[in-house]
Legacy VTK file of the C-alpha trace (Angstrom):
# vtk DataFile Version 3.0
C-alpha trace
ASCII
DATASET POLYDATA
POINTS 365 float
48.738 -3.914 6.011
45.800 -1.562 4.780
43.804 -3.363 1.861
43.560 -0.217 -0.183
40.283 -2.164 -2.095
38.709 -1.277 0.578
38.937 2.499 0.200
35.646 4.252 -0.916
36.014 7.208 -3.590
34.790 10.625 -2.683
32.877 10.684 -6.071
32.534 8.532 -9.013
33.587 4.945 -8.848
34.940 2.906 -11.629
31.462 2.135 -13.378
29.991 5.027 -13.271
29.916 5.162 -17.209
29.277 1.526 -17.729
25.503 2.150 -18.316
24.741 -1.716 -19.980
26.770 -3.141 -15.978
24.247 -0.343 -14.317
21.178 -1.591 -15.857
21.970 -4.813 -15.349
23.015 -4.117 -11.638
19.605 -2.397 -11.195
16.950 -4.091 -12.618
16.569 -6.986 -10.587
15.310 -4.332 -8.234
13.149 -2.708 -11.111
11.835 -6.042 -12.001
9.248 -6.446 -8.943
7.667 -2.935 -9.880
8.014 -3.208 -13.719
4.690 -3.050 -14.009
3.725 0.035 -12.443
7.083 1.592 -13.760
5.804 1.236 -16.953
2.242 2.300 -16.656
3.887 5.436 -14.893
5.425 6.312 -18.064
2.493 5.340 -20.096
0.713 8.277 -17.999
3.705 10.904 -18.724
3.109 10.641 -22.192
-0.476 12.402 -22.176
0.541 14.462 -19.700
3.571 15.449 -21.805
0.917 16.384 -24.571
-1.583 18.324 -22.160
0.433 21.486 -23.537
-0.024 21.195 -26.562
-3.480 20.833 -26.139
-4.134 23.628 -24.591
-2.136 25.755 -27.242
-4.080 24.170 -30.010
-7.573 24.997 -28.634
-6.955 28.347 -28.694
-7.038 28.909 -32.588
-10.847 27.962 -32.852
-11.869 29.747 -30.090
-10.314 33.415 -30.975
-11.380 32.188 -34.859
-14.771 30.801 -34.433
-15.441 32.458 -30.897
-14.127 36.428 -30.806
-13.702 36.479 -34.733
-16.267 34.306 -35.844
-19.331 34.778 -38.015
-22.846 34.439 -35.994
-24.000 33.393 -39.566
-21.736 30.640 -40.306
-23.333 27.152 -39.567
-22.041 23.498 -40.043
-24.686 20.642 -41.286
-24.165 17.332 -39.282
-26.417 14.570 -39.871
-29.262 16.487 -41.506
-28.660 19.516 -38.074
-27.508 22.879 -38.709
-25.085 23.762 -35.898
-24.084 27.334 -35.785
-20.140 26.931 -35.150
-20.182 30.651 -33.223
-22.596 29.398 -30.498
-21.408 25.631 -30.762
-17.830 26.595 -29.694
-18.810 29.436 -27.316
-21.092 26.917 -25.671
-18.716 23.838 -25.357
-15.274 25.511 -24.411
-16.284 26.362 -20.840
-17.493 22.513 -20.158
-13.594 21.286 -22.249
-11.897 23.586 -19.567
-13.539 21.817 -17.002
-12.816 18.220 -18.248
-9.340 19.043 -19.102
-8.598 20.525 -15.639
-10.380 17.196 -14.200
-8.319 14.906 -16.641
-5.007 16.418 -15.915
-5.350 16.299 -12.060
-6.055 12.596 -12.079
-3.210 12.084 -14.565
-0.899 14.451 -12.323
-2.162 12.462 -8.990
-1.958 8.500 -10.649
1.987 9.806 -11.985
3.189 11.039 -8.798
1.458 8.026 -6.967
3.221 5.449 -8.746
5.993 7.484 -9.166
6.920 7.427 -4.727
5.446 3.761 -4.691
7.677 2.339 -7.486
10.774 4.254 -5.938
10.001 3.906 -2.544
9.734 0.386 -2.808
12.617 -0.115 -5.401
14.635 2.307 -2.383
13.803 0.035 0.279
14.901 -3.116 -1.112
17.999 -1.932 -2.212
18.854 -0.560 1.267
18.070 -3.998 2.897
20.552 -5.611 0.777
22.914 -2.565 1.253
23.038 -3.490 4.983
23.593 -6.993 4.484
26.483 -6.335 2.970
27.371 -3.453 5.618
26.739 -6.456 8.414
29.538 -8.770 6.558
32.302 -5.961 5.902
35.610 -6.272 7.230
36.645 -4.299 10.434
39.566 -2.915 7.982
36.441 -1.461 6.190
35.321 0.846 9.051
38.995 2.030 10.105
40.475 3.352 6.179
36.862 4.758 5.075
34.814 7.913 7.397
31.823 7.179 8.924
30.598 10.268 6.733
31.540 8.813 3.687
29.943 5.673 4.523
26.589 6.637 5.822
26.424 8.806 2.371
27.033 6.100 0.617
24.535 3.303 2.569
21.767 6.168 3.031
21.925 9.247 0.477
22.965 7.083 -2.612
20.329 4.329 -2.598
17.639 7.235 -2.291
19.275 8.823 -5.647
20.012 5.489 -7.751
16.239 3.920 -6.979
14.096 7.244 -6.615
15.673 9.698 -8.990
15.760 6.698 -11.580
12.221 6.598 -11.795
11.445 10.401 -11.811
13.744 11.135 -14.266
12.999 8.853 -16.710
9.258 10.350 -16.042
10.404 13.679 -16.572
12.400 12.610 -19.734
9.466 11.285 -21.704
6.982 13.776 -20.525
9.948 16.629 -21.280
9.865 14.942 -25.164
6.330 14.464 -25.940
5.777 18.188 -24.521
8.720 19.146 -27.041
7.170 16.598 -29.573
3.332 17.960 -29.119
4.034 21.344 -29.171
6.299 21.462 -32.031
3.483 19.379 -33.840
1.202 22.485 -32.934
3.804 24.958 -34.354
3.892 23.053 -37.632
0.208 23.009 -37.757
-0.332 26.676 -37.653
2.671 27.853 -40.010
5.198 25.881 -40.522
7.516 28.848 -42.174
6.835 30.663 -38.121
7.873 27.088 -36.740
11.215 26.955 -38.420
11.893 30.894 -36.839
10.943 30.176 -33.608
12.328 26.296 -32.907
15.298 27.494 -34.747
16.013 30.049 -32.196
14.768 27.941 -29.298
17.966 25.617 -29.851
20.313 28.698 -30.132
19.019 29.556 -26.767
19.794 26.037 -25.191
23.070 25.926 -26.461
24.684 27.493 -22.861
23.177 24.191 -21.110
25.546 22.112 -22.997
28.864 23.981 -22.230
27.833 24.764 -18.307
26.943 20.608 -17.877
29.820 19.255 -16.737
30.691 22.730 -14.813
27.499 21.858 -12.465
28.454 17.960 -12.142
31.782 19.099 -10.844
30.791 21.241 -8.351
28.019 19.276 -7.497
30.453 16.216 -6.600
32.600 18.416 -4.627
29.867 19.863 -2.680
28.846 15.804 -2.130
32.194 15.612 -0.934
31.886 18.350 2.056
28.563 16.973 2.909
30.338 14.015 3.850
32.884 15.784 5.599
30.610 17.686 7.356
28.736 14.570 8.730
31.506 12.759 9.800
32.702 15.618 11.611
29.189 16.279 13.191
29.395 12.215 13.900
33.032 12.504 16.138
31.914 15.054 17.566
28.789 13.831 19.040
29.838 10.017 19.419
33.536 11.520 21.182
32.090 13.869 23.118
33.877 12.874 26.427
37.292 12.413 24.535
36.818 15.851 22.929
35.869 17.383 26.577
38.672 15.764 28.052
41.478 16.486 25.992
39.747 20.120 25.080
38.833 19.713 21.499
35.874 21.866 21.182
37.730 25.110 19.566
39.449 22.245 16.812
36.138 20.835 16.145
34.239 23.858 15.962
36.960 25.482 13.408
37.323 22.108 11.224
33.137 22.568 11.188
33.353 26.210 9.847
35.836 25.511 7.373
33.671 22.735 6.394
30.946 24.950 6.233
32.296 27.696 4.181
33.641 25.782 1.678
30.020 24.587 1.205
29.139 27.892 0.562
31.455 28.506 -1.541
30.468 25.636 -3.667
26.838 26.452 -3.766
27.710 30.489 -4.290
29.755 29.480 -7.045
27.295 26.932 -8.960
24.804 29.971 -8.532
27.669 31.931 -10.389
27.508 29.212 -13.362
23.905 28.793 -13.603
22.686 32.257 -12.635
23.524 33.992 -15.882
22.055 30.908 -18.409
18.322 32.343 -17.611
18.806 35.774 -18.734
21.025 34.568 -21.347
18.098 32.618 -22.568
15.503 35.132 -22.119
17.105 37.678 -23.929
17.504 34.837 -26.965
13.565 34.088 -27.199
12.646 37.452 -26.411
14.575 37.971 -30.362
12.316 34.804 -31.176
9.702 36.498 -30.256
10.131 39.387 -31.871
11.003 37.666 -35.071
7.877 35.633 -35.416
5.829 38.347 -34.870
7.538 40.673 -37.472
7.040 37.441 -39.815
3.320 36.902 -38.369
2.223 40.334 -38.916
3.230 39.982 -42.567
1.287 36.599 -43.102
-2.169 37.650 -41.073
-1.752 41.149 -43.511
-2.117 38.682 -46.523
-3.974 36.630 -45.701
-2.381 33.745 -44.874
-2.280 33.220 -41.351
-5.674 33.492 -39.009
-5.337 35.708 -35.711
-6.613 32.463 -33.767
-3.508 30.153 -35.390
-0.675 33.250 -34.805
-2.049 33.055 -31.188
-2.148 29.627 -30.842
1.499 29.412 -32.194
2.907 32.733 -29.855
1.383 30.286 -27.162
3.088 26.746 -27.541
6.658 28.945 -28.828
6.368 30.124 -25.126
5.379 26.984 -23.956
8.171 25.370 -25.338
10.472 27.082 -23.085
10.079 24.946 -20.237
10.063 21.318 -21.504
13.241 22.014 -23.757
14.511 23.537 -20.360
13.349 20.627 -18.096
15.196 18.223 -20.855
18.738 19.988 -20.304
18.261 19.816 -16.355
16.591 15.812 -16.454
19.683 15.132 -18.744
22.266 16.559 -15.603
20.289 14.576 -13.434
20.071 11.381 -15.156
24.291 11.588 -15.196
24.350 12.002 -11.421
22.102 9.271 -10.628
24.258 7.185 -12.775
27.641 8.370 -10.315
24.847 7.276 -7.181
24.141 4.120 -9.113
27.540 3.324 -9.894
28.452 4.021 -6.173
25.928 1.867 -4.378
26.998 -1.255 -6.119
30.409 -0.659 -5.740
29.967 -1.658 -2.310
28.150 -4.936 -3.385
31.320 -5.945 -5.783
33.485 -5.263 -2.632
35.592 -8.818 -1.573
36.398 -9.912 1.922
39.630 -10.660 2.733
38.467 -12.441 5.707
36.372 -15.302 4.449
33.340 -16.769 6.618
33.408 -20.247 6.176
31.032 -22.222 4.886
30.858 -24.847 7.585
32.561 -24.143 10.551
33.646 -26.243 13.584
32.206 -26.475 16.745
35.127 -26.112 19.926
34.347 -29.343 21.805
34.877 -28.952 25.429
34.773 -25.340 25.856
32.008 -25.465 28.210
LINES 1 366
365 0 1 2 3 4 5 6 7 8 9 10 11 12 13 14 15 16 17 18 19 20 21 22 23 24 25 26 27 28 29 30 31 32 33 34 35 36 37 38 39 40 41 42 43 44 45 46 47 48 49 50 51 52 53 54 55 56 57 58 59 60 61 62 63 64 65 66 67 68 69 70 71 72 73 74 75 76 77 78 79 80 81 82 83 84 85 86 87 88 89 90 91 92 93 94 95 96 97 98 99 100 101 102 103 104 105 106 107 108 109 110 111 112 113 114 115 116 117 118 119 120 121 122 123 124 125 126 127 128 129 130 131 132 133 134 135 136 137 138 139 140 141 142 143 144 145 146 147 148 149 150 151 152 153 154 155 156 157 158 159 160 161 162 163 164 165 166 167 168 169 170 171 172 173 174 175 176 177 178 179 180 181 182 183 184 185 186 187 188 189 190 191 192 193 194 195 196 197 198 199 200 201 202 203 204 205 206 207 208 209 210 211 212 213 214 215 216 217 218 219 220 221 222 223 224 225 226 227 228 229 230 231 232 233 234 235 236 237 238 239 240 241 242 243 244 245 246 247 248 249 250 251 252 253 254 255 256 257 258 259 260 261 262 263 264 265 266 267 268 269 270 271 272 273 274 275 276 277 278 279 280 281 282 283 284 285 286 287 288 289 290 291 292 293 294 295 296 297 298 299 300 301 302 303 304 305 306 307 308 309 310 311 312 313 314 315 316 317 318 319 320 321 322 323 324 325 326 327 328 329 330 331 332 333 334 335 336 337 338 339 340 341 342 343 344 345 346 347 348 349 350 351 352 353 354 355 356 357 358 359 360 361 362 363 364
């Protein structure tokens, strides 16, 4: 009789919304790298702000620099400073440190980022094929050797690894949004309202298309599987296929296989394909708006060149953390299906029980 316990899901699993099991599930195997986990999102949150930054330095150096007054000084501890040749003077050495500063940041993130997951990865696979080594035989006869090397190989890598990068790109996607926003409100706050007001209009198609991508996104993870248990048959059965002339079946299941893959990806490129221009066109309108608005406040006198500048900047900067968000939020739900999928196989019961102390045959010598 077939224990149908035993049979795998294509996709999801039961807990693949049961985030409070998940994290539970996971974090012994977060637990030995906690530490660097959580000085890699220290990092992302200065490297989240690096945009704004950059935005923000641009209003004293078109006010002070290309619009400035050669005349106007600034005392500072009994020193006149003239703020023209101070700023012209200093900028080229900030460009330098920040360049400097952000490629150390970029290189520490990304090198704890591939240590903490690689290592996270790796110990979850070890105990992955401890559990493979102790499976029934029933196991291996109702469930494809595709489906299983997916789930022992290509799941672990997206539970422990994408875990880590996402959450990265989650708080450095928020303190961008959170930095630059702060720079929009500095320079006018009546611009800011226009142009973040328009910025979530533009994100709105993200929400609706979501589950559209997950869905073909599982069924594409589906026909990978397919694919490589075919691909496994045929190379592992090679003499059975050459003597009972399979090679025209295999080859056909393989192209069906194959289409319907492209099929899948043609038709994801159908869903997400038209949210770019669709967005474009949106803060192009932004655009236009603030600057119809901004016109009218540098005319009297109540917005600087530099600050209008410096605002037109981080709005357009803005664009691709509040992007990066919608896609890190897709991802994080997908590595929650992996996550949900690798332990799955770790709540798994054998029928067949090991004992704990088993006899030794006398006489069997």
């Amino acid at each position: 009789m077939i224990n149908t316990e035993y049979k795998l899901k294509d996709t999801t699993s039961k807990n693949a919304f049961r985030y409070s099991y998940l994290s539970k599930q996971i974090f012994p195997y977060l637990k030995p790298v906690l530490p660097k986990a959580l000085l890699n999102l220290g990092i992302a949150i200065p490297l989240g702000l690096l945009d704004g930054v950059v935005a923000l330095s641009l209003r004293p150096y078109l006010d002070y620099v290309v619009n400035g007054n050669a005349e106007q000084t600034w005392t500072f501890m009994n020193h006149t400073v003239h703020i023209q040749s101070w700023f012209a003077a200093i900028i080229p050495f900030g460009i330098v440190a920040f360049a400097v500063i952000q490629g150390v940041l970029k290189y520490l993130s990304n090198y704890l980022t591939d240590w903490t997951a690689n290592k996270m990865s790796l110990s979850l696979k070890k105990d992955l094929f401890k559990k493979l080594t102790t499976m029934d035989t029933q196991f291996f006869d109702i469930n494809s050797s595709g489906l299983i090397l997916s789930r022992f190989f290509t799941d672990p890598e997206t539970a422990s690894k994408d875990i880590i990068e996402i959450f990265k790109s989650f708080i450095m996607a928020i303190f961008g949004i959170v930095g630059l926003v702060g720079v929009l409100l500095f320079n006018s706050w009546q611009l800011a309202i226009i142009g973040v007001s328009v910025m979530g209009i533009a994100m709105t198609p993200v929400i609706f298309i979501r589950k559209k991508i997950k869905k073909v996104s599982n069924a594409n993870m589906v026909v990978v599987g397919d694919m490589t248990t075919n691909f496994n048959e045929t190379v592992g059965g090679n003499r059975i296929m050459a003597a009972y002339n399979l090679q025209n079946l295999q080859n056909e299941k393989f192209k069906n296989q194959t289409d319907e893959q492209f099929n899948l990806i043609i038709s994801l490129t159908k869903r997400v394909g038209w949210m770019s221009p669709i967005m474009y066109f949106v803060c192009s309108i932004g655009i236009a708006l603030v600057m119809m608005f901004g016109n009218h406040l540098i005319l009297s006198g109540q917005l600087t060149a530099g600050a209008f500048a410096s605002f037109v900047t981080s709005l357009l900067l803005l664009y691709k953390p509040t992007k990066t968000l919608g896609n890190t939020l897709t991802r994080l739900q997908n590595t929650f299906v992996a996550m949900s999928r690798v332990f799955e196989l770790f709540d798994i019961e054998n029928k067949i029980k090991y004992p704990e102390h088993p006899l030794m045959f006398q006489g069997l010598h």
